[in-house]
N, C-alpha and C positions, 0 to 999 in steps of 0.2 A: 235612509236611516243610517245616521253612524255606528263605526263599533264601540263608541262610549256610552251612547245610550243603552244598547243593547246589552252590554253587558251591565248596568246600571240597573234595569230589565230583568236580569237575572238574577242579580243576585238580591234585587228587593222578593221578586216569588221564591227565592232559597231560603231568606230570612223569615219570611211569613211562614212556610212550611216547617220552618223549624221548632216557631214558635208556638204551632200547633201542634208539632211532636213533642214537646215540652208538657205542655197541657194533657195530650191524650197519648199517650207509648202506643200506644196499639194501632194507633194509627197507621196506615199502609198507602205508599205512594201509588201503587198498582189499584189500590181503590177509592180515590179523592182524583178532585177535578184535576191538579196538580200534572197527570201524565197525559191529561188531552193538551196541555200547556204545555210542557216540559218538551215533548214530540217534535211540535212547530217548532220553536224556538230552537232546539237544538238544529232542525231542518235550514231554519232560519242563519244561524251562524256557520252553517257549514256551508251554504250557496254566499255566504258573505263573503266566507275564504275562499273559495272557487274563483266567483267574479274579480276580486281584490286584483291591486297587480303580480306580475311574477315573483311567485316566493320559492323558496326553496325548504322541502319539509324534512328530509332525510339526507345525509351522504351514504351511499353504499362503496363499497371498494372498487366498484368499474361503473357507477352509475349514479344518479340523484333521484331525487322525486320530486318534481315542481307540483304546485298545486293546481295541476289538471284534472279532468277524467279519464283519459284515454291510458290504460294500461297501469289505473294510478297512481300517475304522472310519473313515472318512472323510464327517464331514457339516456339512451347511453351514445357515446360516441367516439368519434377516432381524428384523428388529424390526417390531413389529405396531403401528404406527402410521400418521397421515394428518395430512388438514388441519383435520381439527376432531375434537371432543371429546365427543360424538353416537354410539351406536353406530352400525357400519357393517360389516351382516352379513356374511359368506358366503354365497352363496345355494345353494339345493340345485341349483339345475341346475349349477353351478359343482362342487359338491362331487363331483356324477356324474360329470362330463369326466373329474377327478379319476383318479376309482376304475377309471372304465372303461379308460383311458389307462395305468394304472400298476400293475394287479393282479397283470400277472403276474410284477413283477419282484421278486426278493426282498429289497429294501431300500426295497419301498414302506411305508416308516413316516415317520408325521409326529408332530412332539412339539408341543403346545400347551403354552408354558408362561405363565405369571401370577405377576407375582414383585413385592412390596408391602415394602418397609422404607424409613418416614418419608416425606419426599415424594418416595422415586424409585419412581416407580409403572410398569411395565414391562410388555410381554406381547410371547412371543418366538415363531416359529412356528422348528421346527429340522427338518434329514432329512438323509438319509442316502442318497437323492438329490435332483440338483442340479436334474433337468428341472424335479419335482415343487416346489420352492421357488423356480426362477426364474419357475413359473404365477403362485404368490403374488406373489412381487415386484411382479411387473407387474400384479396385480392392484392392489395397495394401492399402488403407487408407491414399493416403501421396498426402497432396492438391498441387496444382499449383502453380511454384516456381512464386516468383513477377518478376516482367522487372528487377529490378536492380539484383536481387538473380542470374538469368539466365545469365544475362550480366557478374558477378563475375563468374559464372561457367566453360560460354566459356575463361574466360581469364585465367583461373585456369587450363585449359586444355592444355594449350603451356607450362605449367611445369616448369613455372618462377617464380610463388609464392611460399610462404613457410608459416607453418602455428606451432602455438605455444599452449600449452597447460596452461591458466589462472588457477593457483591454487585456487586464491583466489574464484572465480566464477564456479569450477570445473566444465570447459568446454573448446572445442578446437576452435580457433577464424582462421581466416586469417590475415597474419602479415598485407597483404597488401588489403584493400578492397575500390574500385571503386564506390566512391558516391561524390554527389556536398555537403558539408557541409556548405556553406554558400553562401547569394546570389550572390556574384560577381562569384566566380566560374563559372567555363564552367559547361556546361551540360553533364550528365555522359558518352554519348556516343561519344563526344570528349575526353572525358577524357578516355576512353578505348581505342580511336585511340592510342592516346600519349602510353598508355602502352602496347599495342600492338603492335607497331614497335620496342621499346625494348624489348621485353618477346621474337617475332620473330626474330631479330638480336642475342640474347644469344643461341636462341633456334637451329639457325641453324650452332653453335660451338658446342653445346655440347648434341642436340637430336637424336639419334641414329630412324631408321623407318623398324619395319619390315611389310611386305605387304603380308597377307592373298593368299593364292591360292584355296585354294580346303575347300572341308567339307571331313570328318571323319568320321565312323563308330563308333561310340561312342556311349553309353547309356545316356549318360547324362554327364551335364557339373560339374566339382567343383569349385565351383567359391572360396571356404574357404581356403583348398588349395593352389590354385593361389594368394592369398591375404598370406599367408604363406609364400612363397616366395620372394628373397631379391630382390627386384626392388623396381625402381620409376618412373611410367610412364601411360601414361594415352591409354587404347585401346577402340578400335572402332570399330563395327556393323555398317553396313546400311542395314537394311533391307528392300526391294522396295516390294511392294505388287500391284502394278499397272498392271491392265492388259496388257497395248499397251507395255510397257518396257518389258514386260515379254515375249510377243510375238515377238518383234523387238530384242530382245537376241537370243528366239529360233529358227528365222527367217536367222539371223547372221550365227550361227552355222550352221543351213542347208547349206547356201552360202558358208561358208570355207571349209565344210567337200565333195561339187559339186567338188572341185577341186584333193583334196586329201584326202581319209579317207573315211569312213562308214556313209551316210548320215542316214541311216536307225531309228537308234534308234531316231534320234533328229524331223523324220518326223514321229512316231511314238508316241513320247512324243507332240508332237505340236496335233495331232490329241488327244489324250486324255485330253491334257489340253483345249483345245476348246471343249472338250464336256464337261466341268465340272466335270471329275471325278477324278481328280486331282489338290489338292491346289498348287502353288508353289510359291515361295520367291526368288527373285533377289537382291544375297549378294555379298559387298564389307567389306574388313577388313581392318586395320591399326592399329600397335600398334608401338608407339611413347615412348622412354627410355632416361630417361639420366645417370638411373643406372641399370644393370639386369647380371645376373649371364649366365656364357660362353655356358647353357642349356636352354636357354632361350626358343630357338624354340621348343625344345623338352617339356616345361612345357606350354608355349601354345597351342603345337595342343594335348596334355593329358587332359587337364584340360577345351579346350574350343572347342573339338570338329571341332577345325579347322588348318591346316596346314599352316603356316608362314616360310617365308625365308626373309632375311635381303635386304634391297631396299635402292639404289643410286640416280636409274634412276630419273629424275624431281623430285628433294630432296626440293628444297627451294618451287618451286610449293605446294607440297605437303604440305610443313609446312606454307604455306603463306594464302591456302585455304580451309584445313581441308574436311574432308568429309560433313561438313555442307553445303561448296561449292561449291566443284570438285570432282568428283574421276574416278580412270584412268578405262575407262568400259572396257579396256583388261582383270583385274583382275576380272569383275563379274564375278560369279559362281549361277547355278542355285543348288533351294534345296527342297526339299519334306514338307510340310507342318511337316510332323512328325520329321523332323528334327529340330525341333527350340522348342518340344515337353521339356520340361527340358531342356531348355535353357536358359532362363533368369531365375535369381533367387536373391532374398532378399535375403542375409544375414547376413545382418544389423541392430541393434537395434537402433531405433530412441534419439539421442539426446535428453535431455529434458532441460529446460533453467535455471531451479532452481532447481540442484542436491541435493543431499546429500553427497555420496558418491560418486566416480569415480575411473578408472585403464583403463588397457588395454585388450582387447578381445584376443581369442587364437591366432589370427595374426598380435596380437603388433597393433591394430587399438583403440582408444579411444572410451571409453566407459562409459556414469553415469546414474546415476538412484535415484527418488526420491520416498522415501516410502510413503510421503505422495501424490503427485501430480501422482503419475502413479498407483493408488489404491484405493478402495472403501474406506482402513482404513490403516493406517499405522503402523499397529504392525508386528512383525517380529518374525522370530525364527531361529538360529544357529543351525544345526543339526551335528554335526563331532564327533568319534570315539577319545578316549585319542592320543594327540600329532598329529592328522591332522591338527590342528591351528585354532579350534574355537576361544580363547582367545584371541589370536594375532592379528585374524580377527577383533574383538566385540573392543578392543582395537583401533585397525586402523583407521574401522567404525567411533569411538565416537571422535579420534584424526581429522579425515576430515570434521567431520561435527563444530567442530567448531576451525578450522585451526589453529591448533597448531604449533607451531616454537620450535621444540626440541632443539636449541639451548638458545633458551632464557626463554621456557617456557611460551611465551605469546598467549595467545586464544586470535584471534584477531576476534572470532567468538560467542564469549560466553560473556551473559549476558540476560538483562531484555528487550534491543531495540525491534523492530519487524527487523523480519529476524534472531534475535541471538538464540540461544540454552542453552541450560540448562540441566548438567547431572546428572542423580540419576543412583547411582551403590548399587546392594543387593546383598553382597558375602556372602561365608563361605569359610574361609582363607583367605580375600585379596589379589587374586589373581592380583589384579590391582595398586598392590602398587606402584612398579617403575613409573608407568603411573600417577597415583594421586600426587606421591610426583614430577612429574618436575611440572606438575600446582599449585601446592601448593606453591611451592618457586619462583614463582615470583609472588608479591607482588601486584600487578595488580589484581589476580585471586582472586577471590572470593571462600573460600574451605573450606568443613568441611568433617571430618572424625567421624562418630559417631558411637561408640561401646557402646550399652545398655548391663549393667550384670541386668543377670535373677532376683536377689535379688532389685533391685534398679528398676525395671520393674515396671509402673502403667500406665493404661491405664483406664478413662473413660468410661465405653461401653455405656453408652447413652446419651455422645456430640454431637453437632451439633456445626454448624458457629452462631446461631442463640442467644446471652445473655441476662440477665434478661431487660437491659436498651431497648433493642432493641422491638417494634410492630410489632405484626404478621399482622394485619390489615393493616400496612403504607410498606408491603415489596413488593418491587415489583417484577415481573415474574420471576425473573430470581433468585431473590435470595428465593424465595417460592419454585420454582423447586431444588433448588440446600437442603433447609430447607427439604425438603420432600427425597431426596437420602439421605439425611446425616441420615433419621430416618428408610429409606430402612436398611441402611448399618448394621445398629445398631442390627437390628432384623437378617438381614442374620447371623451376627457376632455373635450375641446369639446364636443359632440354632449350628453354625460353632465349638461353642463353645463345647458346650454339645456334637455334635457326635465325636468330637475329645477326651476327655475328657473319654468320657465311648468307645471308643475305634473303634466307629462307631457302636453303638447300635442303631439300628433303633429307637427303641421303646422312647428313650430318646430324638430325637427330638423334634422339636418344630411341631403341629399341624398346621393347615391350621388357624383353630380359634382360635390359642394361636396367633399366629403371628397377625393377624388382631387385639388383643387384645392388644398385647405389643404395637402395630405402634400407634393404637386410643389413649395410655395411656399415651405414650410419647410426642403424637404429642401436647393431652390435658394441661400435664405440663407446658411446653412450652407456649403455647398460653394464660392457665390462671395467669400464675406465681405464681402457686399452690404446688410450693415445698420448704424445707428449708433453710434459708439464714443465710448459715454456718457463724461461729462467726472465727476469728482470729485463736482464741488457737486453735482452732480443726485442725489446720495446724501442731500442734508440733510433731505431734506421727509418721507419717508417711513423713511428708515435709518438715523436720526443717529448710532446706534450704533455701524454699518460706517463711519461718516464720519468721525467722531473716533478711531475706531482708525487709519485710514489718514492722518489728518491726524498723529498721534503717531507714526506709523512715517516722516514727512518729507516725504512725496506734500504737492504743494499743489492749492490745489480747484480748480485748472484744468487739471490734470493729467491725461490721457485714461484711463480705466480701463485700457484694455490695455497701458499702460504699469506696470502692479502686477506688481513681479515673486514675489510672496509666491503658494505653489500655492494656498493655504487661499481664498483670495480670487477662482478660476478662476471660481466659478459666475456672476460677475459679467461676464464675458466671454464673454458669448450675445445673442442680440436678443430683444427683449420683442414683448409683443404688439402695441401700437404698431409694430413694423417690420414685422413681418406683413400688418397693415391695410395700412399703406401699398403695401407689395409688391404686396396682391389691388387693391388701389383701380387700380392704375396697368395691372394685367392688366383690368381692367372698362372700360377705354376702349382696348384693345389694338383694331386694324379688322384685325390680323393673323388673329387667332382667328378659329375658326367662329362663330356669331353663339351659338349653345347654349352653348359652352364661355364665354363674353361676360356671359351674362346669368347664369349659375351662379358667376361671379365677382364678379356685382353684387351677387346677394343673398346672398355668402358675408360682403362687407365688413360688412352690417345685423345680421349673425347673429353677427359677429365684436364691432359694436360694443356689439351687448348686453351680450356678456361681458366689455367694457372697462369700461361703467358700473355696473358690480358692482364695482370695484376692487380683490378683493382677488388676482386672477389675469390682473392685466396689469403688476406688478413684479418685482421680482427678488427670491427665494427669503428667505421669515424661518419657515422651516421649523425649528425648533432639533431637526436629529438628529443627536448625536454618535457617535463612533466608541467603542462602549462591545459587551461580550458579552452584556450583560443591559440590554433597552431597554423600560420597561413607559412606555406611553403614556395617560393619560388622557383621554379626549374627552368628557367629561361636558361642556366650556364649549361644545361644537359643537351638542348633542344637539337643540335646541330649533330650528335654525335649518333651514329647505327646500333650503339646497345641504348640509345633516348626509354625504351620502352621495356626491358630489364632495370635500368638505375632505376625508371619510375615505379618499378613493383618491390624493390627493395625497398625504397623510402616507405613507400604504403605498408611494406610489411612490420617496417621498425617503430611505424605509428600506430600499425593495428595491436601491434605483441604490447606496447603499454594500454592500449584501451581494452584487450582483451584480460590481461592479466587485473585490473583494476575492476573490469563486469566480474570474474572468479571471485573475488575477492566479495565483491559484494553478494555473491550468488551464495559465499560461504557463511557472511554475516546476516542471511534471512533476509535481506531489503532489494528491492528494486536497484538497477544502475541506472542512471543518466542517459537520454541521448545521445547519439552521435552523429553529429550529419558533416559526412565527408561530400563536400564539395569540389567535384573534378569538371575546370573549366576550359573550353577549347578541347572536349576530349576526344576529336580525331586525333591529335598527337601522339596521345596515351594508348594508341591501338593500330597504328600504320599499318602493323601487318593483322587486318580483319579479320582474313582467310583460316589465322593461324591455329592450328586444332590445338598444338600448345597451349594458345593464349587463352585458348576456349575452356580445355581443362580447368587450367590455371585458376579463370575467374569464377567459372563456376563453382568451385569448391570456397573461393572467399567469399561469394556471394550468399551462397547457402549458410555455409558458417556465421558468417557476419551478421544474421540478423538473428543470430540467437543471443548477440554479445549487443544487442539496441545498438546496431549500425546501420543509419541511413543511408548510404550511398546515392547523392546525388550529379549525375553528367548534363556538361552545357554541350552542346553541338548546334551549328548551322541548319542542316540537313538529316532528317531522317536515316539515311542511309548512311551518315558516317559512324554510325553505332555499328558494329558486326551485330550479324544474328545472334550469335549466343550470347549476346548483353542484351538485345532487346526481349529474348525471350524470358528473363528471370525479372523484367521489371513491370510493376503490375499500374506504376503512376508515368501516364506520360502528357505534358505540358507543351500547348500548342502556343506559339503568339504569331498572328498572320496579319498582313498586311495585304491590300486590296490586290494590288498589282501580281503578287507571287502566291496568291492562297489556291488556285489551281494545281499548281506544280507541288506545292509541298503535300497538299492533300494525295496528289498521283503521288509519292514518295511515301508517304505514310501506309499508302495502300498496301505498297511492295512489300512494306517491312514487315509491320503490323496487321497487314488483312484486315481494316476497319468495317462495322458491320453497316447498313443504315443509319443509327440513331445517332453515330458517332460522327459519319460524312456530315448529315442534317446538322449539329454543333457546331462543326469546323466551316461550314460553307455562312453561318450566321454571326460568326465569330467578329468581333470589331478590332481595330487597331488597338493595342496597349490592353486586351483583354485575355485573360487568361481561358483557356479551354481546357480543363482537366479530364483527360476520359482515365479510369482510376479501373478496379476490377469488376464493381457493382455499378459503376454507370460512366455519367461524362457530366459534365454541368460548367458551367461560366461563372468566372471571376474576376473582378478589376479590383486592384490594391487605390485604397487611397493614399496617395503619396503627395506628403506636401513640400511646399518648394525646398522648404530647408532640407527636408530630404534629399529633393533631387538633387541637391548638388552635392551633397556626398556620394551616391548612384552614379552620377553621371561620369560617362568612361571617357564621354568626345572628347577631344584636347582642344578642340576649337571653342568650347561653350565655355 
């Protein structure tokens, strides 16, 4: 019978009953034939909706209602993912709680599903209770899909959407997604009918069904594997945990096997399962293709511990009411609690919704990751051997995070906005040339290229943000803290100075009470404007440059520097180290002091005037860092020299004081700042002396710092080990690329450094060539960049290719 006649049916007995309430008022439905009629029929349209195929009757906030019986068709579910990309079983004891917990109610069913088209690679666990799926949740960590998310799922599972990778948002979306976006709109669950009579009209041209029989002697399932393989199509679990079905199965089997067959073992198993000493699972399978390779059955029951053959019989049933609604109980199969033991498994890393970077997982499944948003701290480090493609990598990396268009050269990601990024590159060689110069040439980009020669070198050592015009009394929190590291830095830098310099002689560092000395003397300066207010000329001997510019803006050379009302020209309105010496010189003959605080003042001046007859850090700043989004630094002219790794924290410092001073700014105007991914490549250079508790200080406090001001910090090195400890202990993203030949040795080096645990060796020992291995703070998981060729020859560093 259709539902046109039926309700043709009804409403001709509505029409007649009316017309005889018309005729007689008093007439009462409760006593006319009418409710022996009205009963059925109503009985009648409601088994119509039942048997009908999968509808959807309600959205609830974490759940739907299809039109079943079981639980009033109301179930909910979760996505079967985590933080890495590694299966990550179920375990049997887990699956018993399970069963024992939930047998006797009768909507203990769970749906395992597996769902594969292009790279949306999926695995969903669904029930029809909520206790049983809020276990999982909290197992895997992955909360309760909403009503609409659920409602998209099932319709994603008739294998009629298609689903696109947003570069721009480095994430994978649904072409097609089922929501009411305004209010005249139908409500979504009409709007899922509609697309559910098309999805299952194409579906049943071009979806192929194979139908589960048996289980398998298997260890375990590979769900990674299976996802490796060329299909598209969505498979299916039911697993029934209910006691009466269970029994009414092995009750069945007794009654077929009375006739013909060996009733014995099944009256044997019914007696042990009624005494509790045996779990058991009442499983249906289905796996549903519209693309799969001519081995298909064979890479099913390998990889999922279960045996399939290809199925005709009740084909459009099947596809019309999915196992969420019908499934044929010829194909149940009974199964041993320990079978389902390593069988479901995450091997999925969770999507996150504000990437950085993104590719594809070893099974071509989409994959991104955010250094800052998925991590205590977002610093990084490259680990690969010459020609694994660190560089190509670091290159890639800094191209996706602020979306570069190789053809036109435009970063349509990079800038000052919130959300934009900002890059600093520290080579020796430039090795990132090709890459700098397409952002360079278009005219759009903001880009400096800055090469300091060693002769031309001046650095400050005891600057701050802080100049003469400015009150230490009128600053507020933020620039007081920021006043106070900039006088940190100073002293580290000192200290940094001198063990570098005498070649790491201990003895030459700075004391405990020199440094308390130096920080009190500088901070004093500062605060009383007790130092000298250099005249013009004194700019001609070492700044002619600065000289003659301010000579051409009108200033005469006897004119006091802080008389410059130009802001550009502030940094020259600070005291040099010369003010300094003098300061401690004049505290070394204080008979105020304790006689210890006296003599830590004496040998602070001897240690101060070392670093004066070095000259290049007792003048005022010829650091050229401009205010640009894209800053690649070469330090190739440094490289040879014994202070190589003070010049290079000076630059870093002169780059970080305008990115910090610009995140202030924005932290004052209520918005978000920009990224900053400072890329330091080759950086054992950057740290010769590893050892050094100095250098330890030193970065620890910019590292901490830094990532309150959205500073990425990213290092390239060879080797594990050419990082010091106290860099690999603050960085929480660390990036493997192995090649067959040396992934032993790097793995034993990573051990050393980093203490990897299991899951992280298991990543790296599976790891492919040109493949990224991210082990991050919450997991490890695998990555491969698609890079196309026009790419790679901007990447590429060989000189021979």
């Amino acid at each position: 019978m259709s539902l046109t006649l039926l309700t043709l049916g009804v409403a001709g007995l509505g029409a007649t009953y009316w017309g005889f309430k018309k005729k007689d008022p008093s007439i009462q439905l409760g006593s006319c034939f009418f409710e022996r009629l009205a009963i059925p029929i109503y009985t009648l349209l409601n088994e119509y909706h039942s048997n009908s195929g999968l509808m959807i009757d309600y959205i609830n906030e974490n759940s739907v209602n299809l039109n079943t019986p079981i639980n009033n068709g109301e179930i909910f579910g979760i996505e079967l993912k985590s933080n890495s990309n590694i299966h990550s079983f179920l375990e049997k004891n887990f699956i018993d709680e399970i069963i024992s917990s939930y047998k006797e109610n009768t909507n203990s069913i769970l749906f395992y599903v597996i769902h594969k088209q292009g790279k949306w690679h999926k695995q969903y666990l669904l029930s029809y209770s909520k206790p049983m799926i809020k276990i999982l949740s909290d197992r895997y960590a992955s909360p309760l899909l909403s009503g609409i998310e659920l409602l998209n799922v099932i319709h994603d599972l008739y294998l009629q959407n298609s689903f696109s990778v947003d570069h721009d948002k480095k994430n994978i979306f649904r072409d097609m997604t089922i929501v009411k976006d305004s209010l005249e709109q139908e409500p979504e669950f009409m709007l899922f009918k509609k697309a559910i009579r098309q999805s299952l009209y194409k579906s049943l041209n071009d979806v192929e069904i194979f139908q589960g029989f048996k289980n398998l002697d298997v260890a375990e399932t590979n769900i990674l594997k299976l996802f490796k393989s060329n299909f598209e199509g969505s498979i299916w679990f039911l697993l029934d945990f209910n006691v009466s079905r269970i029994k009414a199965h092995i009750n069945k089997l007794i009654n077929e096997t009375k006739v013909s067959g060996n009733k014995l073992p099944f009256t044997t198993l019914k007696k042990i399962y009624d005494s509790g000493n045996q779990q058991l699972c009442l499983m249906n399978s289905l796996a549903l293709f519209k693309k799969y390779p001519e081995d298909i059955a064979s890479i099913l029951s390998s990889n999922l511990k279960t045996s399939f053959i290809p199925r005709d019989l009740f084909r459009s049933e099947i596809l019309k009411k999915t196992l969420l609604k019908k499934r044929d109980l010829d194909y149940d199969f009974l199964v041993k609690s320990e079978f389902l033991n390593r069988f479901i498994a995450s091997c999925h890393k969770a999507t996150t919704p504000k990437a950085d970077i993104y590719g594809i997982d070893k099974n071509g499944g989409f994959v991104n990751f955010s250094f800052s948003a998925e991590n205590f701290n977002p610093h990084s480090v490259i680990i690969a051997r010459p020609g694994a493609g660190k560089s190509v990598s670091k290159q890639k990396i800094m191209s996706q995070m602020i979306q570069l268009d190789f053809e036109t050269g435009k970063a349509h990601n990079l800038g000052s906005n919130p959300g934009n990024v900002k890059l600093r590159s520290y080579d020796i060689g430039f090795s990132d040339k090709n890459f700098i110069e397409i952002i360079k040439n278009n005219k759009e980009n903001k880009v400096a290229h800055i090469q300091n020669s060693f002769s031309r070198f001046k650095y400050n050592l005891v600057s701050t943000e802080m100049t003469r015009n400015m009150d230490y009394y009128k600053m507020n929190a933020d620039e007081l803290e920021a006043f106070e590291a900039d006088i940190q830095f100073a002293v580290d830098l000192a200290d940094l100075i001198l063990s570098s310099s005498s070649k790491g002689a201990s003895d030459n560092s700075l004391t405990s009470l020199e440094k308390s000395a130096l920080k009190d003397t500088i901070r004093t300066l500062y605060v009383e404007k007790n130092y000298n207010d250099y005249k013009i000329n004194e700019l001609a001997k070492e700044h002619q440059d600065l000289f003659d510019e301010l000579i051409e803006l009108g200033y005469k050379k006897s004119d006091a520097i802080s008389s410059i009302k130009e802001s550009k020209y502030d940094f020259l309105k600070k005291p040099l180290l010369n003010d300094v010496i003098m300061a401690v010189n004049v505290q070394s003959e204080n008979r105020q002091i304790k006689d210890i605080e006296r003599e830590s003042f004496k040998s602070l001046v001897n240690k101060l005037e070392a670093i004066n007859k070095i000259g290049i850090f007792s003048s005022f700043d010829r650091v050229e860092i401009v205010e640009a989004d894209v800053l690649s630094m070469d330090l190739n002219n440094f490289k040879e020299s014994s202070l190589f790794v003070p010049i290079f924290f000076c630059i870093f410092q002169k780059t970080y004081l305008r990115d910090r001073e610009f995140a202030l700014r924005c932290k004052f105007e209520n918005r978000p700042s920009p990224k900053l991914f400072y890329a330091i490549e080759e950086a054992k250079n950057f740290f010769r002396d590893k050892d050094s508790l100095v250098l330890a200080e030193l970065f620890d406090k910019v590292t901490l710092e830094a990532r309150k001001y959205n500073v990425h910090l990213c290092f390239i090195v060879q080797n594990a080990d050419h990082l010091p400890k106290f860099i690999s202990k603050n960085i929480d993203t660390r990036i493997f690329l192995l090649e067959a030949g040396s992934k032993l040795d790097v793995i034993k080096e990573a051990d050393e450094v980093f203490s990897i645990t299991e899951d992280v060796k298991e990543a790296l020992l599976n790891t492919d060539r040109y493949e990224l291995c991210i082990w991050y703070q919450r997991g490890v998981f695998h990555m491969r960049f698609e890079i196309s060729d026009s790419e790679m020859k901007v990447f590429n560093t060989n000189p021979n290719v």
